[in-house]
C-alpha positions in Angstrom: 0.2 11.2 19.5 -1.7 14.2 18.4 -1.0 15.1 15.0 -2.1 18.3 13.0 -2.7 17.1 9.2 -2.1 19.3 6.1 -5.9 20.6 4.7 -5.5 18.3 2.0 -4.8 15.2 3.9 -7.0 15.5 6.1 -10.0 16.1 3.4 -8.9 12.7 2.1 -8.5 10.7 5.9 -12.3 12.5 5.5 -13.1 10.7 2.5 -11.8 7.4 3.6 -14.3 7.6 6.6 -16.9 9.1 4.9 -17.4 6.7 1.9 -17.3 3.9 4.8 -14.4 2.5 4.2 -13.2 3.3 7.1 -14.7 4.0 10.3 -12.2 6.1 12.6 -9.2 7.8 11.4 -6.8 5.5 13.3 -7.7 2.7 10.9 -7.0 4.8 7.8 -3.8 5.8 9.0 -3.2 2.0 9.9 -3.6 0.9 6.8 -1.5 3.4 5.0 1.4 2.5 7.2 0.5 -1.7 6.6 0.3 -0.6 3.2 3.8 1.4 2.9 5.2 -1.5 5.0 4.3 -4.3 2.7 5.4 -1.8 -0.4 9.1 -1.9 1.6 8.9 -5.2 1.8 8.3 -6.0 -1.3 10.2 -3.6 -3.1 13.4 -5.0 -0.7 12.8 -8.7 -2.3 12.9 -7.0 -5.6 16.0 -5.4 -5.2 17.7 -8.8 -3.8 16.4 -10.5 -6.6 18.3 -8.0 -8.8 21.6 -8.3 -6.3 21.4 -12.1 -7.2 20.9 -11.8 -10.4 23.9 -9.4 -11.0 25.9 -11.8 -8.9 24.7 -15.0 -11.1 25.7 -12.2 -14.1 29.1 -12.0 -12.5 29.8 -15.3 -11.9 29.0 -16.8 -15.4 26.1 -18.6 -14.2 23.8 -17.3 -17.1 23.1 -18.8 -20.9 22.0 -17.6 -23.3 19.4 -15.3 -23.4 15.7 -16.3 -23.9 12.8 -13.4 -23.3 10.0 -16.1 -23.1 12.2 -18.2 -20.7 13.3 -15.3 -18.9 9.7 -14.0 -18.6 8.6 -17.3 -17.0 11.5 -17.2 -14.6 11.2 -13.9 -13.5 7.1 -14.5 -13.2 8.0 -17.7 -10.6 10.3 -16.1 -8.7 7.7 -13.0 -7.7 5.3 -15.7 -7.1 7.8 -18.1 -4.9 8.4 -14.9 -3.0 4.8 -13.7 -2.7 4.9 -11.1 -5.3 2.1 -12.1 -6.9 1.1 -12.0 -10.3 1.2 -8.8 -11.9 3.8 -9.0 -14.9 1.4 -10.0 -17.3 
C-alpha cells in the first residue's frame, strides 16, 4: 500500500535505515506498529488492574493502607502480567 509520508517522517524512517538499525523501510514501520501494539496491550492490563482494584475498593475487600506493602503489590502484579520492572 503506497503511502506518501510527511517531510519529517520520512527524514526519521531515513534515519532508522541509515544509522543501520534498520535495513528497509518496511521493517521500521513494522516495528513501530509491534511497538504501538504491545504499548495497547499493556496499557489495557493496566487499566483492568485499575477496574479491579476499584471493584476490590467497592466491595470492601481492602485494609488498611500500607505504601511499602502496596508498592510491593502493585510491583508483583506488573511482573505476574509481564509488565516488567519499571516502578522502581
Amino acid at each position: 500500500m503506497p503511502y506518501h509520508f510527511p517531510a519529517d517522517l520520512e527524514r526519521r524512517i531515513r534515519a532508522q535505515i541509515e544509522n543501520g538499525a534498520f535495513e528497509t523501510e518496511d521493517a521500521v514501520l513494522r516495528e513501530a506498529i509491534d511497538t504501538l501494539e504491545r504499548r495497547q496491550k499493556g496499557l489495557a492490563r493496566l487499566q483492568g488492574m485499575v477496574r479491579e482494584a476499584e471493584e476490590d475498593i467497592l466491595q470492601g475487600r481492602v485494609g488498611p493502607f500500607n505504601a511499602e506493602e502496596t508498592k510491593a503489590s502493585v510491583r508483583a502484579r506488573l511482573e505476574a502480567h509481564g509488565i516488567g520492572d519499571s516502578c522502581h
